[in-house]
NUDREN-181030 format. One record per atom (N, C-alpha, C): residue number from 1; chain; atom name; x, y, z negated. Coordinates in steps of 0.05 Angstrom, whole numbers, plus 32768, in hexadecimal, padded with zeros to 4 digits. Example, Ala and Ser with C-alpha at 12.3 -4.5 7.8 and 13.67 -1.06 7.14 Angstrom:
[r 1 "A" "N" [8108 7F8E 7F64]]
[r 1 "A" "CA" [80F6 7FA6 7F64]]
[r 1 "A" "C" [8108 7FBE 7F64]]
[r 2 "A" "N" [8101 7FD3 7F72]]
[r 2 "A" "CA" [8111 7FEB 7F71]]
[r 2 "A" "C" [8102 8001 7F63]]
end
This chain:
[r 1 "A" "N" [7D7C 7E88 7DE2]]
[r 1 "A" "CA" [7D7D 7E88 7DFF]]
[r 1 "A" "C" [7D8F 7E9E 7E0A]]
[r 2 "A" "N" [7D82 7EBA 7DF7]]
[r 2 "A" "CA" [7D9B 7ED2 7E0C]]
[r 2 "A" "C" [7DBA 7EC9 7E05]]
[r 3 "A" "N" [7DC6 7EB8 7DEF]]
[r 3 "A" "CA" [7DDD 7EAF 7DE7]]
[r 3 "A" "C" [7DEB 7E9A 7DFA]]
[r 4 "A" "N" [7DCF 7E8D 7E0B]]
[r 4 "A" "CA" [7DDD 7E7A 7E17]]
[r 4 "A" "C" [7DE3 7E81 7E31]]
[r 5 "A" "N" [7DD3 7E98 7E3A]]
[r 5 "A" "CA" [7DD7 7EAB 7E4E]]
[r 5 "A" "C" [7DF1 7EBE 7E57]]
[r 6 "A" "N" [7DF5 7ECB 7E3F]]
[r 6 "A" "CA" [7E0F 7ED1 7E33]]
[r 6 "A" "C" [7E30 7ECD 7E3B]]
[r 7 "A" "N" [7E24 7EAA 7E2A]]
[r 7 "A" "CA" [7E3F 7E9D 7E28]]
[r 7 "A" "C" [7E44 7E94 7E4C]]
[r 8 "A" "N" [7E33 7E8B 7E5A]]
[r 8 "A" "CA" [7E30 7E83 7E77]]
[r 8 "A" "C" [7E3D 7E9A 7E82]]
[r 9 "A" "N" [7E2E 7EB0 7E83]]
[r 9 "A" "CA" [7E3A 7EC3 7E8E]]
[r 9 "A" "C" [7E5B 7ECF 7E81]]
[r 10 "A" "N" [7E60 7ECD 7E70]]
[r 10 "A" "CA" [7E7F 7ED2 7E69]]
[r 10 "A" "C" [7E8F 7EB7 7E77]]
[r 11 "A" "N" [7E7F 7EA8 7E6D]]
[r 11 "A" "CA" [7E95 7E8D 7E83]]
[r 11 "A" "C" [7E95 7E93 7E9E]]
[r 12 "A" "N" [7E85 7E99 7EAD]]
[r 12 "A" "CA" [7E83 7E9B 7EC3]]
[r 12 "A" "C" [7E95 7EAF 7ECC]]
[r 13 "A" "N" [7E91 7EC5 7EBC]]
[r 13 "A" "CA" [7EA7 7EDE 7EC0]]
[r 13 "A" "C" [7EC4 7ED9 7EBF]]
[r 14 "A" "N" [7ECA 7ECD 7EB2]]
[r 14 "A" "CA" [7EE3 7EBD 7EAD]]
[r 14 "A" "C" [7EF6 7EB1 7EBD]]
[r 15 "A" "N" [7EDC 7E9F 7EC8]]
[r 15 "A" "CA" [7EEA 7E8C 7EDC]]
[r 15 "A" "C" [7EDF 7E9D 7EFB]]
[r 16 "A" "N" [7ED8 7EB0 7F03]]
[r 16 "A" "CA" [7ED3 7EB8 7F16]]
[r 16 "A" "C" [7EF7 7EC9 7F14]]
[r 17 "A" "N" [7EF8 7ED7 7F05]]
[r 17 "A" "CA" [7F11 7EE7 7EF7]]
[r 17 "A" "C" [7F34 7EE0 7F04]]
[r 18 "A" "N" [7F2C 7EC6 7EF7]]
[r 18 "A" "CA" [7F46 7EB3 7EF3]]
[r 18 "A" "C" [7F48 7EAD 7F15]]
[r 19 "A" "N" [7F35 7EA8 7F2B]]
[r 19 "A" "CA" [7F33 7EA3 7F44]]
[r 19 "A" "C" [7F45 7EC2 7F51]]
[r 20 "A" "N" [7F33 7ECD 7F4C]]
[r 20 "A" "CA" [7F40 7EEF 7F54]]
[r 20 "A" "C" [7F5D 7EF1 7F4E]]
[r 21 "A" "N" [7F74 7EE6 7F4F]]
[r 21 "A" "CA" [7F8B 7EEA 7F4A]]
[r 21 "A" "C" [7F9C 7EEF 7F55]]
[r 22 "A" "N" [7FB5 7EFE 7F52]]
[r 22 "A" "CA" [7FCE 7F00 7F69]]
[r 22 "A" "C" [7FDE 7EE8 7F70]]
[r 23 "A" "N" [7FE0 7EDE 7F89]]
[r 23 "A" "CA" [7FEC 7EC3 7F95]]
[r 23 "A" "C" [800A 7ECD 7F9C]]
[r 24 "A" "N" [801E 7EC9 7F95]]
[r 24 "A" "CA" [803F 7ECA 7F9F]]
[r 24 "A" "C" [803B 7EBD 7FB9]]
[r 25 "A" "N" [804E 7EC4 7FCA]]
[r 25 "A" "CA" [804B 7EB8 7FE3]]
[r 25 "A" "C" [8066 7EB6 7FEE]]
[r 26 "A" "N" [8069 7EB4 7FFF]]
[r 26 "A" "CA" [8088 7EAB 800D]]
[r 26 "A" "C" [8085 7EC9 801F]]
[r 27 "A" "N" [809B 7ED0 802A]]
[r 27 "A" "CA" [809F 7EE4 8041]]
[r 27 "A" "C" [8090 7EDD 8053]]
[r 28 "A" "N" [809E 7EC1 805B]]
[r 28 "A" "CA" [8092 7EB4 807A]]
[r 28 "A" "C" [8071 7EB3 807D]]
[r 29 "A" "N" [8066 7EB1 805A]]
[r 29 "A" "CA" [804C 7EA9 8061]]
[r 29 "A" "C" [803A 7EC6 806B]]
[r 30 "A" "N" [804A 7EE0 806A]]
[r 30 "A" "CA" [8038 7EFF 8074]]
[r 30 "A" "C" [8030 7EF8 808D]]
[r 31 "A" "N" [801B 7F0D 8097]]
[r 31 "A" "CA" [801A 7F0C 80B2]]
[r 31 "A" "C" [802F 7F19 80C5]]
[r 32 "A" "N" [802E 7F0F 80DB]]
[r 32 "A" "CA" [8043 7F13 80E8]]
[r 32 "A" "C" [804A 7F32 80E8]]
[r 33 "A" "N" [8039 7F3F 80F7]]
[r 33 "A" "CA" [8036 7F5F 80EC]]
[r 33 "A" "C" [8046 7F66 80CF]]
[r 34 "A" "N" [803A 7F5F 80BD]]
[r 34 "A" "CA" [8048 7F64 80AA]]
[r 34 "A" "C" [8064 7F61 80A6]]
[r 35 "A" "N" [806B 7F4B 80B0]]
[r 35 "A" "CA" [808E 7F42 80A8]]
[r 35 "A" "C" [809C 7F58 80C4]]
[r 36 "A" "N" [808A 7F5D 80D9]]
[r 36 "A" "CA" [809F 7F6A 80E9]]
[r 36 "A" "C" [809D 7F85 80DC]]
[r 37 "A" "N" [8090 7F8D 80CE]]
[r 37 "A" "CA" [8089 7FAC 80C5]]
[r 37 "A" "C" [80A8 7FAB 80B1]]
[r 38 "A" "N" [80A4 7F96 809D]]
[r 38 "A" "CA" [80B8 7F96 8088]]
[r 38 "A" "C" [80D4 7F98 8092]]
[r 39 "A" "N" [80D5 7F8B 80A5]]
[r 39 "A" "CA" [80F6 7F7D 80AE]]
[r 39 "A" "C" [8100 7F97 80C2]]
[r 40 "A" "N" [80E8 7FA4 80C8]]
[r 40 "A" "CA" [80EE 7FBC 80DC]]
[r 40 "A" "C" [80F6 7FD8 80D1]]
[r 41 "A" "N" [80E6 7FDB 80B9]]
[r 41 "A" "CA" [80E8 7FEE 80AD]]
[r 41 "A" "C" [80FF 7FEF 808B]]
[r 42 "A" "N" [80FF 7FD6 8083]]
[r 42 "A" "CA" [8107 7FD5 806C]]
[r 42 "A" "C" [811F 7FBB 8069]]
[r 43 "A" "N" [8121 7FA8 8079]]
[r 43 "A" "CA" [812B 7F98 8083]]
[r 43 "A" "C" [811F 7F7B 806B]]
[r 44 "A" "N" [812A 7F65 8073]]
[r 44 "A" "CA" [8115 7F50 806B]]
[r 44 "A" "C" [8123 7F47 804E]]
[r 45 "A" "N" [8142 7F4C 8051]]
[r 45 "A" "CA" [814F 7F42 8035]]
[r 45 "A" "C" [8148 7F5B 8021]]
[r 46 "A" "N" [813C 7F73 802D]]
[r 46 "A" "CA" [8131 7F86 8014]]
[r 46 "A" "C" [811B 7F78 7FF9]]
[r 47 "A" "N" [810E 7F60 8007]]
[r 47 "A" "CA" [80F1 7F61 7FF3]]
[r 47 "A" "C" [80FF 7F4B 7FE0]]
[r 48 "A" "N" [80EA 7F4F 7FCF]]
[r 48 "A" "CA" [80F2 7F3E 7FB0]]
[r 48 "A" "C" [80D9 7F2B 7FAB]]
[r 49 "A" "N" [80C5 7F39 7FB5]]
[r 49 "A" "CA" [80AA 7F25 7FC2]]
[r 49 "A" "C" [8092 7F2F 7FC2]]
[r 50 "A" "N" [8088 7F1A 7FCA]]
[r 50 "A" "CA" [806E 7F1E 7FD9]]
[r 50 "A" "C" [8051 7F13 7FCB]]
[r 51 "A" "N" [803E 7F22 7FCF]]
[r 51 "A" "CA" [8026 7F12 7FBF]]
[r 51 "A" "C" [8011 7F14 7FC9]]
[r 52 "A" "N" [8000 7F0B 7FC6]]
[r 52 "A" "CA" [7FDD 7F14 7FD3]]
[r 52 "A" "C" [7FD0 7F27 7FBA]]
[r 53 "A" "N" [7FBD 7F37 7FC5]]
[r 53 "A" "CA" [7FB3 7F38 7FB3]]
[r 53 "A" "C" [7F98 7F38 7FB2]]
[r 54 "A" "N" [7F8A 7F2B 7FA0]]
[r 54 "A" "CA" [7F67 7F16 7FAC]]
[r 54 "A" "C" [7F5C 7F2C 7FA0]]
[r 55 "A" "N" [7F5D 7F3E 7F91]]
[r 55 "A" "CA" [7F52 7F4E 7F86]]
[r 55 "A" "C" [7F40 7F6D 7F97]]
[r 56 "A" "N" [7F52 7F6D 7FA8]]
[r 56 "A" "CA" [7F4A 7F83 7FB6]]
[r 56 "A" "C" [7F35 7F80 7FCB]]
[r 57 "A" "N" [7F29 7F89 7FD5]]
[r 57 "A" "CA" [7F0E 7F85 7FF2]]
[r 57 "A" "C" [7F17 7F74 7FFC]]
[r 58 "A" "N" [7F0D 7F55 8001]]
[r 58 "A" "CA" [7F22 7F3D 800E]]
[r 58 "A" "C" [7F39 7F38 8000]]
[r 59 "A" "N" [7F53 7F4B 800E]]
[r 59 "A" "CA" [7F61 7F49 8000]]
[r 59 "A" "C" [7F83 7F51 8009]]
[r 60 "A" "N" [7F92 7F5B 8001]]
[r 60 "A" "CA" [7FA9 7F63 800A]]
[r 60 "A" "C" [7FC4 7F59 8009]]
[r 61 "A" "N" [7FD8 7F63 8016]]
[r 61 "A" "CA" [7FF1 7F54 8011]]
[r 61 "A" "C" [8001 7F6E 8001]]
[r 62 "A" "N" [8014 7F65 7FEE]]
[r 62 "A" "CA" [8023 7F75 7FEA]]
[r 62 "A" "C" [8044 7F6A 7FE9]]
[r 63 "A" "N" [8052 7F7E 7FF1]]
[r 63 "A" "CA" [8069 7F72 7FED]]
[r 63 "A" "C" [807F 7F8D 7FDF]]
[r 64 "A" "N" [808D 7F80 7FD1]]
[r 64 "A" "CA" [80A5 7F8F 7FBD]]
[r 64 "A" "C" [80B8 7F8C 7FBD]]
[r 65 "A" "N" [80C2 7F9A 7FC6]]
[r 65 "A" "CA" [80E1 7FA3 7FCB]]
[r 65 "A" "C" [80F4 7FAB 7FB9]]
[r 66 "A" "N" [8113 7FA5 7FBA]]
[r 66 "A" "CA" [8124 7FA2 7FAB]]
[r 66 "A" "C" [812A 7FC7 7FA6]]
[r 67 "A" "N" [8124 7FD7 7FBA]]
[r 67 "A" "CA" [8120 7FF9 7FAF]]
[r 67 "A" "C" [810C 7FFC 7F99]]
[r 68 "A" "N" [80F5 7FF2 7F96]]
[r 68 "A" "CA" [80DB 7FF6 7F81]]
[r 68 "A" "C" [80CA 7FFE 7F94]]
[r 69 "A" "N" [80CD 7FFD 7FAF]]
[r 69 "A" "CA" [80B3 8003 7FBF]]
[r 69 "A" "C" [80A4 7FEA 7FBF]]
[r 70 "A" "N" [8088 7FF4 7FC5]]
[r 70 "A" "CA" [807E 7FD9 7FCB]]
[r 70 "A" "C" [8062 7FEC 7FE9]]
[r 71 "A" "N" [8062 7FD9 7FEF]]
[r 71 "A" "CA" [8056 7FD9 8016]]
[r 71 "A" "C" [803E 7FC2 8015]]
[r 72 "A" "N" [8028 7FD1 8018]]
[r 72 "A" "CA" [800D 7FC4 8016]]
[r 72 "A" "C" [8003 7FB7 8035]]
[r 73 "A" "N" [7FFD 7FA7 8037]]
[r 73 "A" "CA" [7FF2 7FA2 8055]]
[r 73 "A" "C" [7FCB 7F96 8057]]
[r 74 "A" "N" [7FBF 7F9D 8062]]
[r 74 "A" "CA" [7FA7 7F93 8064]]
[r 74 "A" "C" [7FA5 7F6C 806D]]
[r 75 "A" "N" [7F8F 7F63 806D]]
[r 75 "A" "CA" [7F89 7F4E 806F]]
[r 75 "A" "C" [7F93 7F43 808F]]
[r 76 "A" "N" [7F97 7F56 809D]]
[r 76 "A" "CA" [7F9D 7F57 80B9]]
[r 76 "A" "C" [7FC0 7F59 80BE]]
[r 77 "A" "N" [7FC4 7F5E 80A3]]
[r 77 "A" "CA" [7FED 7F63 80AA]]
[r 77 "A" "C" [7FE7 7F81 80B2]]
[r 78 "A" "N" [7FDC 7F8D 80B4]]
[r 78 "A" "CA" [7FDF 7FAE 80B5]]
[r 78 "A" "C" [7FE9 7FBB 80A3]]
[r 79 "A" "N" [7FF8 7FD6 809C]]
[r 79 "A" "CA" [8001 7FE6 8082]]
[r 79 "A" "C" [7FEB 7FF6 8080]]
[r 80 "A" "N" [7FE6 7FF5 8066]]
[r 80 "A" "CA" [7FD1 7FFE 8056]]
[r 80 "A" "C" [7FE7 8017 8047]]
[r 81 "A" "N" [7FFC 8011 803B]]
[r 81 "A" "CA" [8005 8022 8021]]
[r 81 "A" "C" [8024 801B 8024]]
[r 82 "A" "N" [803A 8032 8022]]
[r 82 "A" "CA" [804D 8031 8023]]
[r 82 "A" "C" [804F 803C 8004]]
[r 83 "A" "N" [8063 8036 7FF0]]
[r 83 "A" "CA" [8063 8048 7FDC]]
[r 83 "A" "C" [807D 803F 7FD1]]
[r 84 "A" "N" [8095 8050 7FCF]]
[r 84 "A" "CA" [80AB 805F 7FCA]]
[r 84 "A" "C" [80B8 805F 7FAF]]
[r 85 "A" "N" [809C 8063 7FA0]]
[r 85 "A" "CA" [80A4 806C 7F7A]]
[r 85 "A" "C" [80BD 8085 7F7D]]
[r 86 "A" "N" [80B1 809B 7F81]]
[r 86 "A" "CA" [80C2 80B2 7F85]]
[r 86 "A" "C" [80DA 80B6 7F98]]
[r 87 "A" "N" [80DD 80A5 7FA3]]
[r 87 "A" "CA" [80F3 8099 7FC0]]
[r 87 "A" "C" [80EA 80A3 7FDA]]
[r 88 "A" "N" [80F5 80B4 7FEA]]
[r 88 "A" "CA" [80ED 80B3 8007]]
[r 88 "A" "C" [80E3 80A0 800B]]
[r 89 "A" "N" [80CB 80A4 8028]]
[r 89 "A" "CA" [80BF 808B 802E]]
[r 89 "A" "C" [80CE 8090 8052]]
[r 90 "A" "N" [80E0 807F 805A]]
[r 90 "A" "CA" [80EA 807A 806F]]
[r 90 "A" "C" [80DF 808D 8082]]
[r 91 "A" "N" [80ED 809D 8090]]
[r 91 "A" "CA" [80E7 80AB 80A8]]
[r 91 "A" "C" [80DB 80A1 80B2]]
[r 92 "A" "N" [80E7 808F 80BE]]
[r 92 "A" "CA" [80DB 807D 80DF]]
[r 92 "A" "C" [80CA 8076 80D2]]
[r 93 "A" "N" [80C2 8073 80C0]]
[r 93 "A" "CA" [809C 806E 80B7]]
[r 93 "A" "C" [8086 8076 80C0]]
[r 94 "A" "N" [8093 8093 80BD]]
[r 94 "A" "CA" [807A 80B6 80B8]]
[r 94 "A" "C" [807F 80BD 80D5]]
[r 95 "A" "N" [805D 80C0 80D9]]
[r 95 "A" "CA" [8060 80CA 80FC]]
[r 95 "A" "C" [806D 80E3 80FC]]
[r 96 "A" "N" [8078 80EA 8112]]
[r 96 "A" "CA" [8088 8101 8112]]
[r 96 "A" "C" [8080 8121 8107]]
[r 97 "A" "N" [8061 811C 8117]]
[r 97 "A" "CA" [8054 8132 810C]]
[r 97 "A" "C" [804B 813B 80EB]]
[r 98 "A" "N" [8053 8125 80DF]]
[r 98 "A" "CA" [8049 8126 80BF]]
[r 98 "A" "C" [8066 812B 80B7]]
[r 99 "A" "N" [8078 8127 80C5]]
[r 99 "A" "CA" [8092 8122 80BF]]
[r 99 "A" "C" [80A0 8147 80BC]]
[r 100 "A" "N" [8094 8153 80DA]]
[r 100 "A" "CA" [80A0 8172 80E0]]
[r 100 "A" "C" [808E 8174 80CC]]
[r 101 "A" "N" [806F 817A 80C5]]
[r 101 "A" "CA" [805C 818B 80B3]]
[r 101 "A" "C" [806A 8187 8098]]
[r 102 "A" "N" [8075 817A 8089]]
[r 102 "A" "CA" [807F 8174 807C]]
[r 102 "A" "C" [809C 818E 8071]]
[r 103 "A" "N" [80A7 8177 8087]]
[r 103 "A" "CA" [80C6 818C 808B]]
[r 103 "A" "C" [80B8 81AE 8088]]
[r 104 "A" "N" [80B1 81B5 8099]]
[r 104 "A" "CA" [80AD 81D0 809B]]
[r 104 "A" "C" [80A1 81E5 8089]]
[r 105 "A" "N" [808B 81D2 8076]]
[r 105 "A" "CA" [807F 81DD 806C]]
[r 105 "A" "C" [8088 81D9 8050]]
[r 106 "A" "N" [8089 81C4 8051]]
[r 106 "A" "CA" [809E 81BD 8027]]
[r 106 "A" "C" [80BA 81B2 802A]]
[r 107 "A" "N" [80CB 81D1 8033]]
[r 107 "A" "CA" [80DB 81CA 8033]]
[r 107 "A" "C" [80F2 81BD 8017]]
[r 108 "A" "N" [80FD 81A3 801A]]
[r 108 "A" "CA" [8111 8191 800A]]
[r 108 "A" "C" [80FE 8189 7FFD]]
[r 109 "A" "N" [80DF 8180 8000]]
[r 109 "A" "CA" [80CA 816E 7FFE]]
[r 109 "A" "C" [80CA 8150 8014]]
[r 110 "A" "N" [80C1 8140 8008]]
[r 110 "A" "CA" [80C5 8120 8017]]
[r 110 "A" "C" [80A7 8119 800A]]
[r 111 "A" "N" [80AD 80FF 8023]]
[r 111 "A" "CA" [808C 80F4 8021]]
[r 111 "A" "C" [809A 80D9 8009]]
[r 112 "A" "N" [8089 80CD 7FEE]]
[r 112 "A" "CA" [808C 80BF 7FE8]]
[r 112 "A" "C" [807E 80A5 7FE6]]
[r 113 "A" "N" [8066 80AD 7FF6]]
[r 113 "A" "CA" [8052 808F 7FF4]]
[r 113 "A" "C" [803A 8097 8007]]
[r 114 "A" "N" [8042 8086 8026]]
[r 114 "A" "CA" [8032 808B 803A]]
[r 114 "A" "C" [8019 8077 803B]]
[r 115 "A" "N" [7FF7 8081 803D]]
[r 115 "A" "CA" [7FEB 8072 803E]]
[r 115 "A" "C" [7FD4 806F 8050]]
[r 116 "A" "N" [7FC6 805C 8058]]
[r 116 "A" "CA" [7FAA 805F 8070]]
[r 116 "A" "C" [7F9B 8062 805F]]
[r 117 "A" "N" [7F8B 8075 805F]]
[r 117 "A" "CA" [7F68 807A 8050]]
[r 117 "A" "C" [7F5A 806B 8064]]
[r 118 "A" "N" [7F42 8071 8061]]
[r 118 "A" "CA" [7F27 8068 8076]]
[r 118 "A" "C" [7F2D 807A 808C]]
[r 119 "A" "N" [7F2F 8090 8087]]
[r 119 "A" "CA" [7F2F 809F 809B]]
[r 119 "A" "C" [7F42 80B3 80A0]]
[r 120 "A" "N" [7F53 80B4 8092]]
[r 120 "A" "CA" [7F62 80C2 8096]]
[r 120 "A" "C" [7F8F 80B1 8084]]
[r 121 "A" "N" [7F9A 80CE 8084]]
[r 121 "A" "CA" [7FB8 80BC 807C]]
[r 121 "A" "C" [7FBC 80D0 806B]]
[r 122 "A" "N" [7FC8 80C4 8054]]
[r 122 "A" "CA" [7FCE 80DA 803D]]
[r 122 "A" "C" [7FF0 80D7 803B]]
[r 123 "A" "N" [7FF6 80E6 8036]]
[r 123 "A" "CA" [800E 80EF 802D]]
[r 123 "A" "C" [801A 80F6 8015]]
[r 124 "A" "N" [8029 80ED 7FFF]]
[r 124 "A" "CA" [8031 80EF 7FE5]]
[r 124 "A" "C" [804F 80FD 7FEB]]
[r 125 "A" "N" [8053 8119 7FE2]]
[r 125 "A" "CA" [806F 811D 7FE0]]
[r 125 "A" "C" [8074 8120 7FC0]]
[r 126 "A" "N" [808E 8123 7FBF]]
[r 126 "A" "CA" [809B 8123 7FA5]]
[r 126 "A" "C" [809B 8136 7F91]]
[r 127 "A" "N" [8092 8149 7F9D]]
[r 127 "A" "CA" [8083 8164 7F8D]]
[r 127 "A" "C" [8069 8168 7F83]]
[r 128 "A" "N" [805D 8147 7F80]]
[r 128 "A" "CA" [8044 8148 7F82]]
[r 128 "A" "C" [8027 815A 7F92]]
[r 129 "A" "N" [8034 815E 7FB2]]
[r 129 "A" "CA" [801A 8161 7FBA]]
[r 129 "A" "C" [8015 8146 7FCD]]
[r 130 "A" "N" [7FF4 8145 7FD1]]
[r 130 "A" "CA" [7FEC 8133 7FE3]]
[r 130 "A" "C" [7FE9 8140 7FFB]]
[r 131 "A" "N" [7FE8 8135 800E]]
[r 131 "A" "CA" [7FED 8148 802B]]
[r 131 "A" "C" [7FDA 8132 8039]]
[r 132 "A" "N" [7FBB 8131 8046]]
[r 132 "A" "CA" [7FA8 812C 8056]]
[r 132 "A" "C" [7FA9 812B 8076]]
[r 133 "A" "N" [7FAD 8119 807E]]
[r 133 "A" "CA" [7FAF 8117 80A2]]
[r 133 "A" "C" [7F98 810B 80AF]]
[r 134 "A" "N" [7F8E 8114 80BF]]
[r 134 "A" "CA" [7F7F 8104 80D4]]
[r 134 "A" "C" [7F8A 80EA 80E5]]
[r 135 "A" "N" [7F83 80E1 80F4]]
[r 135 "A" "CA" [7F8B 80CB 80FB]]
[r 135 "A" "C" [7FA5 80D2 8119]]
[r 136 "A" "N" [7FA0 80EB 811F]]
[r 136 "A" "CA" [7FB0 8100 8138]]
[r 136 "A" "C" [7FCA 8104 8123]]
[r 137 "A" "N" [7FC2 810A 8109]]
[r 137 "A" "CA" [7FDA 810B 80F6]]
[r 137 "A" "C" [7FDF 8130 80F2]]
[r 138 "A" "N" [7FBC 813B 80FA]]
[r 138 "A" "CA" [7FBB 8153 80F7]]
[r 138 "A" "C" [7FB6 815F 80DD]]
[r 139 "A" "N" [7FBE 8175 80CB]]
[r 139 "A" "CA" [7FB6 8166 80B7]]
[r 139 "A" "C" [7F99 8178 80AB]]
[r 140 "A" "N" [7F93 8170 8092]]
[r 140 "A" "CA" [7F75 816B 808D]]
[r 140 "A" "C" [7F6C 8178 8079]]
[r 141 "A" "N" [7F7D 8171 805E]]
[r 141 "A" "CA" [7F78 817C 804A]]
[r 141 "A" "C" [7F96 8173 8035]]
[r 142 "A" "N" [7F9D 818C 8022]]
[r 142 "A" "CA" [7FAD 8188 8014]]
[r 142 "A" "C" [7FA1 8188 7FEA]]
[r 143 "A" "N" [7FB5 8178 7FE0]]
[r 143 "A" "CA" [7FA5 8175 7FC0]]
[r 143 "A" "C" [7FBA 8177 7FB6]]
[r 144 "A" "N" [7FC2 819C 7FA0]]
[r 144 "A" "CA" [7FD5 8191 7F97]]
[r 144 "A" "C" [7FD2 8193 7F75]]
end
């Protein structure tokens, strides 16, 4: 009996598994939000594509760009995760104030992968520190 229990439950696991998967998707199919974020910030012939991903809480969009960045958006078309792979992450991204704290404080340091926490916005520069903002973009806490 615990064998047949077992085997049920590994099947089950399996095929629950195989459901959980990344879907390719078209540009057009993002939310609108999303495609104006891309085309605004990165322009639309940048991406190489686009996918869902079922795996995450609900579930996310990601899209990958012909730099090696790839730009996370929530279920809503919102940015969740900008990320660079050691590449500046676009000015006009970074609110200004993350932008001077930055400048001023690490200087010929850049932000490489901007992201929303729950509660707060983290900051990845290339020197490996993380840099902590509040939602004012005051900042919070640094990890280096």
């Amino acid at each position: 009996m615990k064998k047949i229990i077992f085997v049920v439950g590994m099947i089950l696991f399996c095929a629950l598994s195989a459901v959980a998967q990344d879907r390719v998707i078209t540009f057009d199919q993002l939310p609108k939000g999303s495609q104006d974020y891309i085309t605004k910030y990165f322009g639309k012939e940048a991406v190489i594509h686009v996918k869902i991903d079922d795996e995450s809480y609900g579930f996310e969009y990601e899209v990958y760009l012909k730099t090696g960045a790839k730009v996370e958006f929530n279920k809503k078309g919102e940015m969740k995760n900008v990320d660079c792979n050691h590449s500046r992450v676009p000015d006009v991204i970074l609110p200004s104030q993350v932008l001077t704290f930055v400048n001023n404080n690490y200087p010929g340091a850049f932000v490489t992968e901007w992201s929303k926490k729950r509660t707060n916005w983290k900051a990845e520069l290339n020197n490996g520190i993380d840099l902590y903002f509040n939602n004012e973009y005051q900042l919070v806490g640094i990890d280096d």
